[in-house]
ChimeraX commands (.cxc) that place a marker at each C-alpha (Angstrom):
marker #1 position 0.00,0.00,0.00 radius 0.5
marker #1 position 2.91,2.37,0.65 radius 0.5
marker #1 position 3.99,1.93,-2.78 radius 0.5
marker #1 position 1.08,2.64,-4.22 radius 0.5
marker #1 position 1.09,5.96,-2.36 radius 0.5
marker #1 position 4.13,6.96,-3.36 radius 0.5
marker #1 position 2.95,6.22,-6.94 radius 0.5
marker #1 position 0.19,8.22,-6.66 radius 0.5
marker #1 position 2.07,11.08,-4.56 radius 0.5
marker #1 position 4.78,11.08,-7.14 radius 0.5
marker #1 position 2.65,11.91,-10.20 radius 0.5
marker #1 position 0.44,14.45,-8.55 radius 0.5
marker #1 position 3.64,16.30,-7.68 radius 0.5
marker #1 position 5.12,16.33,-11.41 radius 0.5
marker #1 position 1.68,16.85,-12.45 radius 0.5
marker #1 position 1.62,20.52,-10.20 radius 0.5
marker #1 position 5.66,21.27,-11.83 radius 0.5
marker #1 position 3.95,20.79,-15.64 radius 0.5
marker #1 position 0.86,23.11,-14.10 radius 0.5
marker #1 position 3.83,25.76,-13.14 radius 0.5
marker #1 position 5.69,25.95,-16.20 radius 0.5
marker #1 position 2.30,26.32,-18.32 radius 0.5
marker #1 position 1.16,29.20,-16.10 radius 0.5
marker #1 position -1.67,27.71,-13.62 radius 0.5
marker #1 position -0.14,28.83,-10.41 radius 0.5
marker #1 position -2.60,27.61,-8.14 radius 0.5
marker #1 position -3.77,24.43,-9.73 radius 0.5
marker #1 position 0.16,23.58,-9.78 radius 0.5
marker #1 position 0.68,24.63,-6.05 radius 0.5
marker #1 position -2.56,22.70,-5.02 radius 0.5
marker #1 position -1.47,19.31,-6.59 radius 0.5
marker #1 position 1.96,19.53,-4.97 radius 0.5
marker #1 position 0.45,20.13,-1.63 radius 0.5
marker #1 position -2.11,17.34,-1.94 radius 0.5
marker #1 position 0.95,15.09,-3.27 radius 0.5
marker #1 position 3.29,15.57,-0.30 radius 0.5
marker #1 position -0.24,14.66,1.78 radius 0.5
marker #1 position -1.30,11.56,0.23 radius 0.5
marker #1 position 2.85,10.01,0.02 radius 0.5
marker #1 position 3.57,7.76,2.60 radius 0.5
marker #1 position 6.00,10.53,4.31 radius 0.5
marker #1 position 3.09,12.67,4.90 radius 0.5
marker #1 position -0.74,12.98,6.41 radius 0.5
marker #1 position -1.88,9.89,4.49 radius 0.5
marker #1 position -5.33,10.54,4.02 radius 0.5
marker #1 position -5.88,6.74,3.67 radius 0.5
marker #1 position -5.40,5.95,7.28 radius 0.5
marker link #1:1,2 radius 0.2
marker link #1:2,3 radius 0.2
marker link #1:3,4 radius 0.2
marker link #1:4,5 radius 0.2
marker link #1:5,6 radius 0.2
marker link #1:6,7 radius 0.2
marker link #1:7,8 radius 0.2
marker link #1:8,9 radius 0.2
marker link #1:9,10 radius 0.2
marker link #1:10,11 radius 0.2
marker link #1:11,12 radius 0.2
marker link #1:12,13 radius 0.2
marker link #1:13,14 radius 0.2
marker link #1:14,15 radius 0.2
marker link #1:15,16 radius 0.2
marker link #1:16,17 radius 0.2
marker link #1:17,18 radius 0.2
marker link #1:18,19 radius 0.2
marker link #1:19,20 radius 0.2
marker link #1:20,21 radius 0.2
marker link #1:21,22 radius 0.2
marker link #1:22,23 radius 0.2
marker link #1:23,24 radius 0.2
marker link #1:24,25 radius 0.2
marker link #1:25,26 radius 0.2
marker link #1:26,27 radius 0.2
marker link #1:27,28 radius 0.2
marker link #1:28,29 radius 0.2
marker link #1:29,30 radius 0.2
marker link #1:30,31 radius 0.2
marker link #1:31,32 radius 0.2
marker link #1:32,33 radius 0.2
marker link #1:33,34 radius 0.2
marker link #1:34,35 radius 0.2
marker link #1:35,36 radius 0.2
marker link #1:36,37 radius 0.2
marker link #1:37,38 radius 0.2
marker link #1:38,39 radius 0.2
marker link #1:39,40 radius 0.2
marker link #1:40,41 radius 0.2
marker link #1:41,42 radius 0.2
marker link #1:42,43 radius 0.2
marker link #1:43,44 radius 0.2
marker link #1:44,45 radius 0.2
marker link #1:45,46 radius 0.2
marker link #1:46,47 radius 0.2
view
């Protein structure tokens, strides 16, 4: 399950770089945020 998290955390976090570089500030900061939440070093909000 950690794995899985840290699948998951990973892509929403490159997901929110690609939102910076094409100009959506916000959507890119919010999907970084909720990235470094969900990862399996954060608040997992699985458990």
């Amino acid at each position: 399950m950690a794995f899985v998290l840290w699948v998951i955390a990973v892509i929403l976090v490159v997901a929110g770089i690609v939102s910076l570089f094409r100009g959506q500030i916000l959507w890119g900061i919010a999907l970084i945020v909720l990235g470094c939440l969900v990862g399996p070093g954060g608040v997992s909000i699985f458990t």
